[in-house]
C-alpha positions as CSV (number, residue, x, y, z in Angstrom):
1,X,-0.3,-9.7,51.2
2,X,-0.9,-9.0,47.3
3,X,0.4,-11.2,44.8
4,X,2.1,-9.0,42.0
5,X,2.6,-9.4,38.3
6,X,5.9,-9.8,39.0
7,X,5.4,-12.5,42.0
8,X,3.2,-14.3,39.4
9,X,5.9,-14.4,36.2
10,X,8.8,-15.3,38.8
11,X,6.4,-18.1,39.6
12,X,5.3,-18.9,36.4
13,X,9.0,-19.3,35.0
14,X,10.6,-21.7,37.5
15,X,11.1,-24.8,36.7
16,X,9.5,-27.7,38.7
17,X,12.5,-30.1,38.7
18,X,14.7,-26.8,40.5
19,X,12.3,-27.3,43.4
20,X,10.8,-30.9,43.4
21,X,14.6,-31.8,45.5
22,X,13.6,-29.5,47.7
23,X,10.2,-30.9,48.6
24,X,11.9,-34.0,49.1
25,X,14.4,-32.8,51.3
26,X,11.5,-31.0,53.6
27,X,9.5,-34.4,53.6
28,X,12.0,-37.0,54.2
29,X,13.5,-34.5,57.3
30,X,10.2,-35.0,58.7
31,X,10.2,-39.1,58.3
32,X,7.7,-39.1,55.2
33,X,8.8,-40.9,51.7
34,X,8.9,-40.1,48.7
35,X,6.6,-42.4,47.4
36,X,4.1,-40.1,49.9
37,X,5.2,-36.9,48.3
38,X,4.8,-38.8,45.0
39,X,1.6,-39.5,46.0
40,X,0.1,-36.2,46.6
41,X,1.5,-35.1,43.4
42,X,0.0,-37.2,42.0
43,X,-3.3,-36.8,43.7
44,X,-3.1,-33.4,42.7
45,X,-1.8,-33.3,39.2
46,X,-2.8,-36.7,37.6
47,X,1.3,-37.5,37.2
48,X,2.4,-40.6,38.3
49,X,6.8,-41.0,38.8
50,X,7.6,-41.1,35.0
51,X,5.4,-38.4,34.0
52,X,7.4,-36.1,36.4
53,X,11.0,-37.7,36.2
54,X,10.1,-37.0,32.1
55,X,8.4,-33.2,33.2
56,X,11.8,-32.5,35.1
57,X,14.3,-33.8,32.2
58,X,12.3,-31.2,29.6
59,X,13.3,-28.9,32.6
60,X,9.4,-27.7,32.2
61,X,8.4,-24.3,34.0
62,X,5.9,-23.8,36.7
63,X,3.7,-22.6,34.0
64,X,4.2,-26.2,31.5
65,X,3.7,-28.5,34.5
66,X,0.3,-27.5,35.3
67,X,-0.7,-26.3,32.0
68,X,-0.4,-30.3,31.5
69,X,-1.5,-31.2,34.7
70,X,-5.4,-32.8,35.1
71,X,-6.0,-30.7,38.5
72,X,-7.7,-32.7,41.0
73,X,-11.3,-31.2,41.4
74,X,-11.3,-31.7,45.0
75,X,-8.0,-29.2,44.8
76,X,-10.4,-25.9,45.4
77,X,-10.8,-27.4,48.8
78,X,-6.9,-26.5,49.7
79,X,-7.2,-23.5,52.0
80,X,-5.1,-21.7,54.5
81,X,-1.9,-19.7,54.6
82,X,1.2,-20.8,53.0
83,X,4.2,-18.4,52.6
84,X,2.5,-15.4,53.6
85,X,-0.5,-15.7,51.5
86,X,-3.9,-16.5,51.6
87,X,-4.4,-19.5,48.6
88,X,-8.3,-18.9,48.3
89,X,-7.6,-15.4,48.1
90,X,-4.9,-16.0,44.9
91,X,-6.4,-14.7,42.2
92,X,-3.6,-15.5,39.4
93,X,-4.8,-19.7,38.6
94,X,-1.7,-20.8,38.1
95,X,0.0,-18.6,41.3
96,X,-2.9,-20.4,43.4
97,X,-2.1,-24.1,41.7
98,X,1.3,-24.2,42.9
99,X,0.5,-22.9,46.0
100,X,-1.4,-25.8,46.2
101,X,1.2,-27.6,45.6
102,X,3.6,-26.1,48.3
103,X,0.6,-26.8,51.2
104,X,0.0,-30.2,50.1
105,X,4.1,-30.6,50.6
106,X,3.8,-28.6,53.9
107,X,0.9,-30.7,55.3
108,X,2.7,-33.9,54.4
109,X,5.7,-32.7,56.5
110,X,4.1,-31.8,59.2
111,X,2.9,-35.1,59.8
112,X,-0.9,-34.6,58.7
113,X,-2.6,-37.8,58.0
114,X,-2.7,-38.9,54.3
115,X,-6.2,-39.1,54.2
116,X,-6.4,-35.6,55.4
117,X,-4.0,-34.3,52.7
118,X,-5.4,-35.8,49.9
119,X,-9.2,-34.4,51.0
């Protein structure tokens, strides 16, 4: 499945606090916390609870969040299909960084073991 221009700017243009709930609902379903999804952002990102409650009350994009973010370097090593696509095979950066995002989310919810998730 190819990622289009279009796919990308959608992406890039979202805000992060529109869809953080939403990763909390999914987790906490599944038994995990929200200090474990606050974990794994942070793992990922470098933001710790008040960075992001600040992030979502500037109602920052897709695009400000990680343009701020201090990626994990171990994040390269988050492979595998989520929502139809192939994340090593993402070539837009920032497309591919928050589909980071939306496996580490998955893999939390499905029960993986932290120590898995945060690789």
């Amino acid at each position: 499945m190819n990622v289009t221009p279009e796919h990308n700017e959608r992406i890039a243009k979202m805000k992060f606090g529109s869809v953080y709930p939403h990763y909390l609902t999914k987790i906490e379903k599944k038994g995990r916390t929200k200090e474990e999804l606050l974990q794994v952002i942070e793992w990922l990102t470098g933001f710790d609870e008040g960075k992001l409650n600040e992030l979502i009350q500037k109602q920052a994009t897709f695009e400000t969040f990680f343009q701020k973010a201090n990626l994990n370097p171990n994040a390269g090593l988050i492979t595998g299909m989520i929502c139809g696509y192939r994340i090593e095979e993402i070539d837009n950066s920032l497309t591919r960084q928050v589909r980071y995002l939306d496996k580490l989310v998955d893999e939390l919810a499905k029960g993986r073991k932290m120590e898995k998730i945060l690789r």
